[in-house]
LUMMARKE-30827 format. One line per field, with one value per residue: residue number from 1; x, y, z of N, C-alpha, C in turn. Coordinates in nm, 3 decimals, padded with zeros to 5 digits. Atoms other than C-alpha are relative to their C-alpha. Layout:
<rs>
num	(NUM/...) $
n.east	(X/...) $
n.north	(Y/...) $
n.up	(Z/...) $
ca.east	(X/...) $
ca.north	(Y/...) $
ca.up	(Z/...) $
c.east	(X/...) $
c.north	(Y/...) $
c.up	(Z/...) $
</rs>
This chain:
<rs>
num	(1/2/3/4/5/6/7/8/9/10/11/12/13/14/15/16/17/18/19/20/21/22/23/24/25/26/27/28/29/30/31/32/33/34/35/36/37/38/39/40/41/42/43/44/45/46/47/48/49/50/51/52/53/54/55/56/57/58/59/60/61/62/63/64/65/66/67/68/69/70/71/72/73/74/75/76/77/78/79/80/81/82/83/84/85/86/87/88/89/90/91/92/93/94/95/96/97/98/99/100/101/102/103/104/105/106/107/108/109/110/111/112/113) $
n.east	(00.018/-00.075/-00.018/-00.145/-00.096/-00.036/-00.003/-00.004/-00.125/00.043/00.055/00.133/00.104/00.033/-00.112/00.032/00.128/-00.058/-00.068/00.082/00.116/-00.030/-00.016/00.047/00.135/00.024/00.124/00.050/00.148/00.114/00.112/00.086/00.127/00.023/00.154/00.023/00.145/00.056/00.133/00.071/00.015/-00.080/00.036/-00.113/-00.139/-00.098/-00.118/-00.075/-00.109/-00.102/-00.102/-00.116/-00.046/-00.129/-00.082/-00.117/-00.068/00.006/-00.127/00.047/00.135/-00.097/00.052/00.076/00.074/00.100/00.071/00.057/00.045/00.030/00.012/00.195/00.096/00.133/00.114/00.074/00.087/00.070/00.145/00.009/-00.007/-00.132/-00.092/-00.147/-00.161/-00.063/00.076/-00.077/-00.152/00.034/00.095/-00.052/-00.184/-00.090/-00.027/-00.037/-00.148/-00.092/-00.041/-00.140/-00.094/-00.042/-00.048/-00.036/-00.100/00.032/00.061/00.108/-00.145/-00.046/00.086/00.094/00.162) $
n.north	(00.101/00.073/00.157/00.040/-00.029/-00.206/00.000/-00.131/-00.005/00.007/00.170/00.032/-00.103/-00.132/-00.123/-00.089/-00.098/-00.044/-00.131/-00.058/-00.085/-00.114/-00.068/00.006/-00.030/-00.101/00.017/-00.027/-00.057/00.036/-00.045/00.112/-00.041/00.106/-00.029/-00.020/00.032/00.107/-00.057/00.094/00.028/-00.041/-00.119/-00.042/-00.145/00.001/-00.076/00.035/00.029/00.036/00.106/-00.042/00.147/-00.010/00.105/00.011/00.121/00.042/00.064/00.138/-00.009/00.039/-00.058/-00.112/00.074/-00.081/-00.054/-00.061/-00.080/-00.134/-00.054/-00.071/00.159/-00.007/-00.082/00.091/00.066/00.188/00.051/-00.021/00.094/00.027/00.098/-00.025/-00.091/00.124/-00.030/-00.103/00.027/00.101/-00.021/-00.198/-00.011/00.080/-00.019/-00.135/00.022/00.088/-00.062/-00.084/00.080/00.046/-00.073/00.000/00.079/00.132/00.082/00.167/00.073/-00.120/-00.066/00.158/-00.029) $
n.up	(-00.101/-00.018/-00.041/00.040/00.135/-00.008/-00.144/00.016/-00.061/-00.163/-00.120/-00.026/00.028/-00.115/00.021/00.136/-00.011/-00.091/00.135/00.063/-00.091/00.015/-00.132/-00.070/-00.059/00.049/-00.063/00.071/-00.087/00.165/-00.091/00.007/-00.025/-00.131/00.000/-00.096/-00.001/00.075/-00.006/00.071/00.175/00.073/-00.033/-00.096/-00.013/-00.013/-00.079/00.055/-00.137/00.042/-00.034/00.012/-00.017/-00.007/00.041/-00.061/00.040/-00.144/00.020/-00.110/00.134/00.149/00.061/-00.049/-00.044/00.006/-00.066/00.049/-00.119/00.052/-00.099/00.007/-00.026/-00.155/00.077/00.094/-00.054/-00.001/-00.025/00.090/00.098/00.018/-00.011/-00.041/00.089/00.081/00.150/00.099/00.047/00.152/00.055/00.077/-00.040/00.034/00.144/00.044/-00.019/00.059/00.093/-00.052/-00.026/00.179/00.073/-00.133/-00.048/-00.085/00.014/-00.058/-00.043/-00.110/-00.118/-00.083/-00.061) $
ca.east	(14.458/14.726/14.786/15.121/15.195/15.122/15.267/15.312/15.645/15.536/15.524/15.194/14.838/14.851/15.160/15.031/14.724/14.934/15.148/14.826/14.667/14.593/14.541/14.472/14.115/13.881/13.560/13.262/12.904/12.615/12.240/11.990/11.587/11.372/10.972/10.913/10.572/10.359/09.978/09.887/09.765/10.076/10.121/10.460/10.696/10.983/11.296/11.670/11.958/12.319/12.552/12.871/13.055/13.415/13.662/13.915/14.234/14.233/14.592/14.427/14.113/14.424/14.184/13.931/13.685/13.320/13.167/12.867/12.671/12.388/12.395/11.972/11.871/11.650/11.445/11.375/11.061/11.001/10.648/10.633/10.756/11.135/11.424/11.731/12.082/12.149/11.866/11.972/12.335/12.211/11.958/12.077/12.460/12.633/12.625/12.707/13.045/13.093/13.103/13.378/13.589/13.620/13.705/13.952/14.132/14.004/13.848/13.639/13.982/14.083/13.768/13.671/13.306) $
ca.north	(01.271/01.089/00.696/00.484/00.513/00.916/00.959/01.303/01.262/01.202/00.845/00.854/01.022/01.203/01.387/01.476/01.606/01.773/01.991/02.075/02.258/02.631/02.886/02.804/02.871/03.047/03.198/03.307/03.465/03.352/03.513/03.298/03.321/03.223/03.249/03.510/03.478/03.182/03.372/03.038/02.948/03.006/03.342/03.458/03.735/03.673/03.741/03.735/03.566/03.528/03.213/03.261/02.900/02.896/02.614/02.490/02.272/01.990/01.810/01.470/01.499/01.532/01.783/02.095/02.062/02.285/02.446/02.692/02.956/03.155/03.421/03.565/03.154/03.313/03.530/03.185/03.057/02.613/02.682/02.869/02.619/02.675/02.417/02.442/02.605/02.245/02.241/02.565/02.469/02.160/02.331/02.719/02.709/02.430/02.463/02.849/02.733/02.455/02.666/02.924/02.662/02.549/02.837/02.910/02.599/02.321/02.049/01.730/01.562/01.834/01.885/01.625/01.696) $
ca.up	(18.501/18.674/18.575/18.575/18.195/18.237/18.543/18.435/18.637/18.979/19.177/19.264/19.180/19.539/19.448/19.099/19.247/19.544/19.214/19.092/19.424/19.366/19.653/19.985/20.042/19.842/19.972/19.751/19.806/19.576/19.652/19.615/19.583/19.852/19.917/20.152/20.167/20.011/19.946/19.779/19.417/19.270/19.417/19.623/19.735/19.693/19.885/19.812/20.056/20.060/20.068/20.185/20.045/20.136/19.978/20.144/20.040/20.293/20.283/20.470/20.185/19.876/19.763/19.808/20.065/20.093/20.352/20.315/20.530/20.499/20.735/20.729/20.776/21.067/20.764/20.565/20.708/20.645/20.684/20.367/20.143/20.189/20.222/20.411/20.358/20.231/19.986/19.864/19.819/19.590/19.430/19.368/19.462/19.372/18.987/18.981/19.229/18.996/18.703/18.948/18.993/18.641/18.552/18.868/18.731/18.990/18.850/18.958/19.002/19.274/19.462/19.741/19.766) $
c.east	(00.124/-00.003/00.160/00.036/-00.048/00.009/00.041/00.133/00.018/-00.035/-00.073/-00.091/-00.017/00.096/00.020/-00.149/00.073/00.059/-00.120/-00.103/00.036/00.021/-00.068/-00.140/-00.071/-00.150/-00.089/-00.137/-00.101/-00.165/-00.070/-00.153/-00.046/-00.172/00.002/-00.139/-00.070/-00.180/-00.093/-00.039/00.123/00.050/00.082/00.057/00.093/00.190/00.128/00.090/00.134/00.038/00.091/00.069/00.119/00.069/00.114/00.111/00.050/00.134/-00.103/-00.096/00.090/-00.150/-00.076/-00.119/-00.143/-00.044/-00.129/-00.073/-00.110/-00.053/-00.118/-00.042/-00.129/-00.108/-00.041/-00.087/-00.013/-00.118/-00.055/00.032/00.157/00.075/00.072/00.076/00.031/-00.055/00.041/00.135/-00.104/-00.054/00.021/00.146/00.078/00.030/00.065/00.214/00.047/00.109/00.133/00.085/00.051/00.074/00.144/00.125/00.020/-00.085/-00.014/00.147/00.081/-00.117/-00.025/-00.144/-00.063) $
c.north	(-00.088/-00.165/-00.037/00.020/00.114/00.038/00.198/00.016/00.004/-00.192/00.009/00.105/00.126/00.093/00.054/00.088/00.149/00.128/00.064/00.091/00.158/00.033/-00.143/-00.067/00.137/00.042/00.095/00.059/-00.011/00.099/-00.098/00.090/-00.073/00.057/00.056/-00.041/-00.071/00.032/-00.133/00.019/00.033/00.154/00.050/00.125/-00.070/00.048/-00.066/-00.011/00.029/-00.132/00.013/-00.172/00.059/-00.207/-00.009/-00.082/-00.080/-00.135/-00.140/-00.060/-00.029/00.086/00.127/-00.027/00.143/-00.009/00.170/00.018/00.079/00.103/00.083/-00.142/00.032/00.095/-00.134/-00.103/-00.168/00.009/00.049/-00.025/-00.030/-00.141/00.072/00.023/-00.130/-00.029/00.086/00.009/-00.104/00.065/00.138/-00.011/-00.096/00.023/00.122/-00.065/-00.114/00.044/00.113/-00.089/-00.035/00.087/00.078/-00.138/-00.141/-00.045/-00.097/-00.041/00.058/00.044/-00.167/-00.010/-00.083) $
c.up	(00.004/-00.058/-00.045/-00.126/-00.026/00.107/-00.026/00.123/00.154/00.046/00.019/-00.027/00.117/-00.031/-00.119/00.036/00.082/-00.130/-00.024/00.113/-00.023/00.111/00.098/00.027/-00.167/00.084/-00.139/00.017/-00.124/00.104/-00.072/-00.018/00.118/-00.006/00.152/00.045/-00.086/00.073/-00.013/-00.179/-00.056/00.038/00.108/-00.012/00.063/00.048/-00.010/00.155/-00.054/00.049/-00.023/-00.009/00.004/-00.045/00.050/-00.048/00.126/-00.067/00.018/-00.120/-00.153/-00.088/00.067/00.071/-00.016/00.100/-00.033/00.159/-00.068/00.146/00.048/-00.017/00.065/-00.142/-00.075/00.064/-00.070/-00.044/-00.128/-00.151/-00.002/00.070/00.100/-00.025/-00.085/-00.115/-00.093/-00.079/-00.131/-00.096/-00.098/-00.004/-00.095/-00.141/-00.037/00.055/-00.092/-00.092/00.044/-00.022/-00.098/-00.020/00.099/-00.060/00.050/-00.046/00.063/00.041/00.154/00.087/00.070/00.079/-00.131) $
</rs>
């Protein structure tokens, strides 16, 4: 981590983060669970999605930004107990891409999500 007495040789924290950006973009594909069907009592079939998250490095941001997709949204019924692609990101996603990223390199310091 950048501060004035470890400036790690850079005038300011944006242009020590700026050295430290990897690629581009990365994109990634997680599957997820999901309740196809909700029988009741405890009692589902279960059905598997994808999420396609892509990472971006956003100059303006001074870091990596997140976007996410899942492209079979129209197979995950609401009425059967499910969330939204956004639920799913929090809930299933996010921790698996945390753990990519770590390891990838980009840390908390470098992502702006």
């Amino acid at each position: 981590m950048w501060s004035e007495s470890n400036n790690h040789g850079f005038e300011n924290e944006q242009d020590y983060i700026f050295s430290r950006k990897k690629e581009d973009s990365y994109t990634f594909t997680y599957s997820f669970e999901f309740i196809e069907k909700n029988h009741g009592n405890d009692n589902y079939d279960i059905g598997l999605a994808d999420m396609v998250v892509r990472v971006d490095w956003s100059d303006s941001e001074v870091g990596y930004t997140v976007t996410y997709d899942v492209p079979e949204m129209h197979r995950i019924d609401p009425s059967q107990g499910n969330g939204d692609a956004a639920s799913f990101y929090e809930y299933e996603v996010s921790s698996l891409l945390e753990s990519d990223l770590d390891n990838l390199g980009i840390g908390y310091d470098l992502r702006a999500f």
